[in-house]
N, C-alpha and C positions, 0 to 999 in steps of 0.2 A: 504493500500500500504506500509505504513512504518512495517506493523507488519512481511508482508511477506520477503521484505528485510531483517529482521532480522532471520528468519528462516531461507533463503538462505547462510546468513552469517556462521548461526552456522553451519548449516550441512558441510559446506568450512570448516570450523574448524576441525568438527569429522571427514569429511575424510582424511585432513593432519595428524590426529596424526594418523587414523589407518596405513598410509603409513609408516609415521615416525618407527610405532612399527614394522610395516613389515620387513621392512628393518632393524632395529636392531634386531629383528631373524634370519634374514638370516647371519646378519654378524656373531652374535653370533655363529649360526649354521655353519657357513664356518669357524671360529677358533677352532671349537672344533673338526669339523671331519680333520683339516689341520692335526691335529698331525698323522691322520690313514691312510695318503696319501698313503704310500709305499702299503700297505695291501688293502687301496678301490683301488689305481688307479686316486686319484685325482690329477686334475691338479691343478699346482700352482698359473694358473689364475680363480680358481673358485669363485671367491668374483665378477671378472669381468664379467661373465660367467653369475651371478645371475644379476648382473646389467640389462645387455643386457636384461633378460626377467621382470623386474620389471620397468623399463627404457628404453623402445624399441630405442629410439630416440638417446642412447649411444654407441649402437652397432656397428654402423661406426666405430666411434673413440677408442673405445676398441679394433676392430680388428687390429690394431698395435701393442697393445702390444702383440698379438700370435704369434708373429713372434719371433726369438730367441733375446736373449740380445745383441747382436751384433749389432741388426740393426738397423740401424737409423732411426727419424720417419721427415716427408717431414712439414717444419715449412708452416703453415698454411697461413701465409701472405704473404710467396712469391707464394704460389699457389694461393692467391686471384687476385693478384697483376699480377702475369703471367711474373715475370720478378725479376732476380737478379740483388738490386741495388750492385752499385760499393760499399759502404761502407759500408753494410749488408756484403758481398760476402767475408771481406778480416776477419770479425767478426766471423757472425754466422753459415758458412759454418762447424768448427770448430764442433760446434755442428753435424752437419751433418754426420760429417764422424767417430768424436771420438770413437772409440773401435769398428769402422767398417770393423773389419780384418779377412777376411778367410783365405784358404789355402792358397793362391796365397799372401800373405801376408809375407813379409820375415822381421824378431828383427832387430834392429835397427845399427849390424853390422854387419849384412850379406847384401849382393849384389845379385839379382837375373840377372844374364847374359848368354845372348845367342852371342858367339864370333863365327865370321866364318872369312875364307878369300879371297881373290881374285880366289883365286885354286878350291874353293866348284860350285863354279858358279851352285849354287840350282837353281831346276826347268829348266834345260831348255827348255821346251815344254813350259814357263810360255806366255801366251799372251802379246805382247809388244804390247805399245800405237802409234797407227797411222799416222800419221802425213799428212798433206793436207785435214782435213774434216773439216768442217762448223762448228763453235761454237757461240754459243748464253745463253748470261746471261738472265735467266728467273725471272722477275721482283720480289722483296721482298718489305715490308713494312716496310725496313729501309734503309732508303737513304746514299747513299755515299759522305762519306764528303773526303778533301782532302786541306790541304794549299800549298804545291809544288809538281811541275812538272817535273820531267828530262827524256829527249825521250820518251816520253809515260809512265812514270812509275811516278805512283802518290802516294805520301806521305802526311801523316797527321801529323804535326808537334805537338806533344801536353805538349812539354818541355819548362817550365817557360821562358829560358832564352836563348838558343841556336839558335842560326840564323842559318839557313844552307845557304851555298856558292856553287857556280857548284863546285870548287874543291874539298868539303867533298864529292859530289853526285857524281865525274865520279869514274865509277866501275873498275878501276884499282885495282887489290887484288893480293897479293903474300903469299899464302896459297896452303898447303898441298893439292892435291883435292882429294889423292887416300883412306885416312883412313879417316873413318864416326862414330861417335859416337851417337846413339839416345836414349834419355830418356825421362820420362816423370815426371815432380813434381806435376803433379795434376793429376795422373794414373786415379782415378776412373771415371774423367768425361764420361758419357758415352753420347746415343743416342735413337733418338726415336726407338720404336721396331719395327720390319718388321718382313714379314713371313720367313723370314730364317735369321734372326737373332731378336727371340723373347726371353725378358729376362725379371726375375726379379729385379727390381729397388731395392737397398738397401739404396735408398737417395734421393734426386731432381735431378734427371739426374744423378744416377752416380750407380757405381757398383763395386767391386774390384773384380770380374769377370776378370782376361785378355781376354775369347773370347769376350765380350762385349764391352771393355770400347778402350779407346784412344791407349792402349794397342796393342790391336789386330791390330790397323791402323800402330799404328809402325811397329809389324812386316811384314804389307803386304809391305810397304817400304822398310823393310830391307833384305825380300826376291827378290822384283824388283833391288834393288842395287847387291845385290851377283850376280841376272844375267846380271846385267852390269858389273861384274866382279872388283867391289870394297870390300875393308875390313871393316867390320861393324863390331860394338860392339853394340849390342841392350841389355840395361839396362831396363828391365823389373820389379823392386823394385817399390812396392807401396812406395810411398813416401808420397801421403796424407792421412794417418790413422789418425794424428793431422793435419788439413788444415794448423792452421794458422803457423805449423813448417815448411810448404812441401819445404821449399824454402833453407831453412838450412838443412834440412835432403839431399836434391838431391843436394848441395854443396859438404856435404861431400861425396857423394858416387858418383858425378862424378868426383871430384877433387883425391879419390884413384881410380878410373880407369883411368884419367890419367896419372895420374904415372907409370899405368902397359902397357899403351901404348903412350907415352910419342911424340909420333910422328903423333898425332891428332891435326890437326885444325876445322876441322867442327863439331861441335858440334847440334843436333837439336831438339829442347827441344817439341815435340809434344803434342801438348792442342785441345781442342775444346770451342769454344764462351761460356763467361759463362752465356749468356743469358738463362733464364730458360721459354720463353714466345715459347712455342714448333710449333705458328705458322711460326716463324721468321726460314727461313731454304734457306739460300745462295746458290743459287745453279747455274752451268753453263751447257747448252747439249753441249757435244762434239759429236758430229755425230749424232747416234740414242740412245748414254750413257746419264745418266745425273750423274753428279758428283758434290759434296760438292766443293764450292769455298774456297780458301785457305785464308789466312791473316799471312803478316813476321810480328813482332811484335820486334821490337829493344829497345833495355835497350843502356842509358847513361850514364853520370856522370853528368847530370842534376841538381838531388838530391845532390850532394854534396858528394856521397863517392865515390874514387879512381876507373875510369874506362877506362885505358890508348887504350881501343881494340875500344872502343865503333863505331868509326869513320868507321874502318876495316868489323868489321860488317856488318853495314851498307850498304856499298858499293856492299859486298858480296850479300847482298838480292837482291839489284839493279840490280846488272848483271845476276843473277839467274831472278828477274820480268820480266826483257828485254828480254830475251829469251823466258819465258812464253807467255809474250804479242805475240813474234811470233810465235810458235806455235801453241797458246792453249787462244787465245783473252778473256779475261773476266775469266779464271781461277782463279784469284790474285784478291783480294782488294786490296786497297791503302794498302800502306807500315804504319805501325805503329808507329812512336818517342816518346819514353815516358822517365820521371826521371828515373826512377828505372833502378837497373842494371839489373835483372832476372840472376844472376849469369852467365852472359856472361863477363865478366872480364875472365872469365876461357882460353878465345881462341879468335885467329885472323878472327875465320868462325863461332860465335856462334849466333843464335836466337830462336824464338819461331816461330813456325808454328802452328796457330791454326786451325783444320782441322774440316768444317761445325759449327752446331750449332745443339743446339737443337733438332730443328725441324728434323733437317735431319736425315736419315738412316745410318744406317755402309754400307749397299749395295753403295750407295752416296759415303762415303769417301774411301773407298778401292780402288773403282774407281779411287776417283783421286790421289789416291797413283802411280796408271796407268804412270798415265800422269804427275804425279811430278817426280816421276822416270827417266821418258824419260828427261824429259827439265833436271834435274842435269845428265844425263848422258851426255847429251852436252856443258853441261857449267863445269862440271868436269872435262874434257878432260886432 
């Protein structure tokens, strides 16, 4: 018994080196004919190529790198995980997106905009959203939290230090309502794929694609607003090529638009959940529609830098919920309060509107592009 074990052993041995040598022929072989690329036609992943059949079990994971240098590769522990945490998200997203720039990609001082105005009133054939139909939030696997309450509109307070009062919450607002500005600082997040809108992923949920990503949702808004016959500026600039810049880069490129329309209060910064767990998917039927449920998401001065609007804000979301809540019951999460500004210091009407999750489809949030449309065209007035 002992002599066989030992036979066992060695032959373990002879076959690791003759592997060991295999594969140093091949690499050998893959730097010698590298240099004849141009002339055979080899590709620059051939070392990888040979892996794959020496190493079946690596070919997954090599088939990433066939994709061009551009593209980012999907970190492995948030797909275990099924979920971005918050302090992962503000990190290694960065990885995620760094040097993930296509066309639709514009240098860091240009502006990609689509300006129209009140006079274009695009589409009018566009289908408006209904009003008097039956709505129901269809149950998700993350529960709503919520610490205040004003007329039915529920907020989650999640600022160290800020107590809210009814006076900060009634939605008294003296804001521009006719000029709209939407951008987006985290452009690529994108959405689960459907059969008309099936896409390749350049990331964990994300694409710098504008038919795909958070992008495309802006502009279904900002087409429903022109046929409310408002003036929109839809800043369409990938802003996250470097994630963890997106927030300084769409500073500066909404702070020079701006200037060129200087007569902007609403500001509205279009996101999607950055949940990356694709069963989580917010959703509300309006009639026989189902649509992505929405989330305001308010920046303060919490944090401690200079945020004199933050209050204005605020109020603005309120009075826009209220109205949702009547038309459109369950469209709206609770209201969001957090430290951070999200560069809403900029304006008297600025926030984030995160539109779905994940989980959800762009068929989903285009939808409720529908029906956000309609609820500010009445609270726009």
């Amino acid at each position: 018994m002992i002599n066989l074990a030992v036979i066992e052993l060695k032959d373990i041995i002879k076959y690791l080196i003759k592997l060991t040598i295999t594969i140093a022929i091949i690499v050998g072989l893959t730097k010698f004919f590298s240099g004849f690329k141009t002339k055979l036609n080899v590709d620059k992943n051939s070392f990888l190529a040979c892996l794959d059949v020496v190493i079946p079990s690596m070919k997954n994971v090599n088939k990433k790198h066939e994709e061009k240098d551009t593209i980012a590769t999907t970190e492995p522990l948030k797909m275990a995980l099924g979920i971005e945490l918050g302090m992962m998200d503000s990190v290694k997203k960065n990885d995620a997106t760094q040097g993930n720039v296509e066309s639709n990609t514009v240098a860091d001082n240009e502006l990609s905009v689509n300006t129209t105005n009140s006079n274009d009133k695009a589409n009018d054939n566009l289908e408006e959203a209904k009003t008097g139909v039956s709505t129901k939030v269809i149950k998700s696997n993350v529960p709503e939290k919520f610490t205040t309450e004003y007329n039915g509109v529920k907020i989650r307070n999640e600022t160290d230090n800020i107590k809210l009062t009814e006076e900060m919450l009634k939605p008294e607002v003296n804001v521009n309502m006719k000029n709209i500005l939407i951008y987006h600082t985290h452009s690529s997040e994108s959405y689960t794929s459907s059969e008309k809108y099936n896409y390749k992923a350049t990331g964990n949920f994300r694409t710098t694609d504008v038919n795909y990503n958070v992008v495309r949702v802006g502009t279904e808004l900002t087409t429903y607003m022109q046929h409310y016959g408002y003036n929109v500026v839809h800043d369409t600039t990938i802003y996250d090529k470097s994630y963890s810049e997106s927030y300084d880069r769409s500073l500066k490129g909404v702070a020079k638009l701006l200037e060129e329309h200087d007569d902007t209060d609403i500001l509205f910064d279009i996101h999607r959940d950055a949940i990356a767990d694709s069963s989580y998917a917010p959703t509300v039927k309006i009639g026989e529609e189902e649509a992505a449920q929405l989330m305001f998401v308010i920046g303060s001065n919490g944090g401690g830098s200079k945020h004199d609007n933050w209050n204005e804000n605020l109020k603005l979301a309120i009075k826009i919920q209220e109205k949702a809540n009547e038309l459109y019951p369950g469209l709206f999460k609770p209201i969001v309060l957090r430290d951070s500004r999200y560069n809403q210091q900029l304006a008297t009407g600025a926030s984030i509107i995160e539109v779905g999750a994940t989980g959800n489809t762009m068929d989903q949030c285009l939808a409720s592009m529908k029906y956000l449309s309609k609820v500010l065209s009445e609270v726009l007035k």
